[in-house]
N, C-alpha and C positions, 0 to 999 in steps of 0.2 A: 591626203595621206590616209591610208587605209592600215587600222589598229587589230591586231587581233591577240588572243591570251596564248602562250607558249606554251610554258611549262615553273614549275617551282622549282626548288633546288636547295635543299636542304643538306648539312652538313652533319654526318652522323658520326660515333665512335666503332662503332660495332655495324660493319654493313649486314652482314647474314641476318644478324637478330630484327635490324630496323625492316631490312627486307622482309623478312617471316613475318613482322608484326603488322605492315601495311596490306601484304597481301593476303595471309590468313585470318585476320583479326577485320579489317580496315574491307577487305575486298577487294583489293586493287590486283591487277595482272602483274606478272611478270614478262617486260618484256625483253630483255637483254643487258648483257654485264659489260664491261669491257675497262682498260685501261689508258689514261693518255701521261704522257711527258712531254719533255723538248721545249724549244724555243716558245712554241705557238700557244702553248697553253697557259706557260710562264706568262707574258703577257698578257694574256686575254685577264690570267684570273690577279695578274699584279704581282706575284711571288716567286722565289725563286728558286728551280731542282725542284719544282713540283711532280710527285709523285701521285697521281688521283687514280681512286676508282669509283666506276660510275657504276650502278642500276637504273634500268631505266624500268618506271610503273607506267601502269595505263588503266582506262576504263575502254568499255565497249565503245564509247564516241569518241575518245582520244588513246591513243595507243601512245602519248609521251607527255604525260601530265604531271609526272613527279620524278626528280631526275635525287637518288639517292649521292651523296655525294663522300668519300671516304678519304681525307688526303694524307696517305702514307708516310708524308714528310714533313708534317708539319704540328705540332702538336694541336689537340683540340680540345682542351680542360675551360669545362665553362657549365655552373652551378645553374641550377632548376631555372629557367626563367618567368618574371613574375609577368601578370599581363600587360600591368602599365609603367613597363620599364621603358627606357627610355628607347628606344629601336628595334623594342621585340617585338615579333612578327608573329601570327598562328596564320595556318589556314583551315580553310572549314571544309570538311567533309559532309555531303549531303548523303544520307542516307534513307531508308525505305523504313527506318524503326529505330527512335532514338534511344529506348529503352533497350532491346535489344543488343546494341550496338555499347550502350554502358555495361551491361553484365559479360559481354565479351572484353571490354578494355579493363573492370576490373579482375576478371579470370587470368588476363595475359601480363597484370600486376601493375599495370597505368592508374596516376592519383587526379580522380576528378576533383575538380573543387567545388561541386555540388550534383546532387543529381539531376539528372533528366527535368527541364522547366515548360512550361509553356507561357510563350509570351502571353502577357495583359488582352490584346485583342485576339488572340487565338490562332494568329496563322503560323508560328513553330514554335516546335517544341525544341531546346536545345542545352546543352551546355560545354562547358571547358574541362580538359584534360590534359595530364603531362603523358607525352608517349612514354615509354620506358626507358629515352635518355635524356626526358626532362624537356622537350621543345613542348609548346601548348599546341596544342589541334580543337578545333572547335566541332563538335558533331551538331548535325540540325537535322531537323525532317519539317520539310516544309508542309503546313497541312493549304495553305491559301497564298499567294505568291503574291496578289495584291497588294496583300496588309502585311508582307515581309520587312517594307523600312515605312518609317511612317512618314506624313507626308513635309513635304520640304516648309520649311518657315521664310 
């Protein structure tokens, strides 16, 4: 069996804003909107008279790496998530300047929970964020890719 990474798919309240913040703030492309209903989607995503709308993000090596997700029908109220909750999820954005990338997330009004760190052996620098509808993102700048996890026990 041959494995390979998709895409994420994230669940927003405000697409425009999430979109504005991933792609102005974050760097990521814009690469196309669109909307689905009917039978097919209903089952794919379990719910029913689903109303969705998509954004699709991308980087230069993946042109559909983060699928913005808006479902028009369905309510979506759900409070700050903390990191070691029990099914909360972040993904990590790798960036070229983690510092950088903090004084833009807090200009765009996102709550880190600390600044900018660098690991104990040196190889990133990184920390946690609430985007600005509250999901965590983890930014990092990798400086040595070797000493990114340490080693297995």
């Amino acid at each position: 069996m041959s494995t390979r990474f998709g895409h994420v798919g994230i669940v927003v309240k405000d697409l425009d804003l999430m979109t504005e913040f991933f792609c102005e703030v974050l760097g990521f492309s814009f690469e196309h909107r669109f909307r689905r209903s009917g039978a097919w989607i209903d089952k794919v995503v379990g719910l029913k008279d689903v109303d969705l709308e998509i954004a699709i993000l991308g980087t230069d090596s993946q042109k559909w790496t983060i699928e913005l997700l808006k479902y028009h029908s369905h309510s979506d109220d759900v409070d700050n998530r903390r990191s070691n909750q029990l099914y909360a999820n972040h993904i990590l954005i790798d960036v070229d300047d983690a510092f950088l990338t903090y004084r833009a997330m807090q200009k765009a009004g996102c709550q880190p929970f600390s600044e900018p760190l660098t690991s104990p052996n040196g190889a990133k620098t990184a920390f946690y964020a609430h985007d600005p509808e509250g999901g965590i993102i983890e930014i990092c700048e990798t400086h040595d890719e070797s000493g990114t996890y340490p080693a297995s026990t």
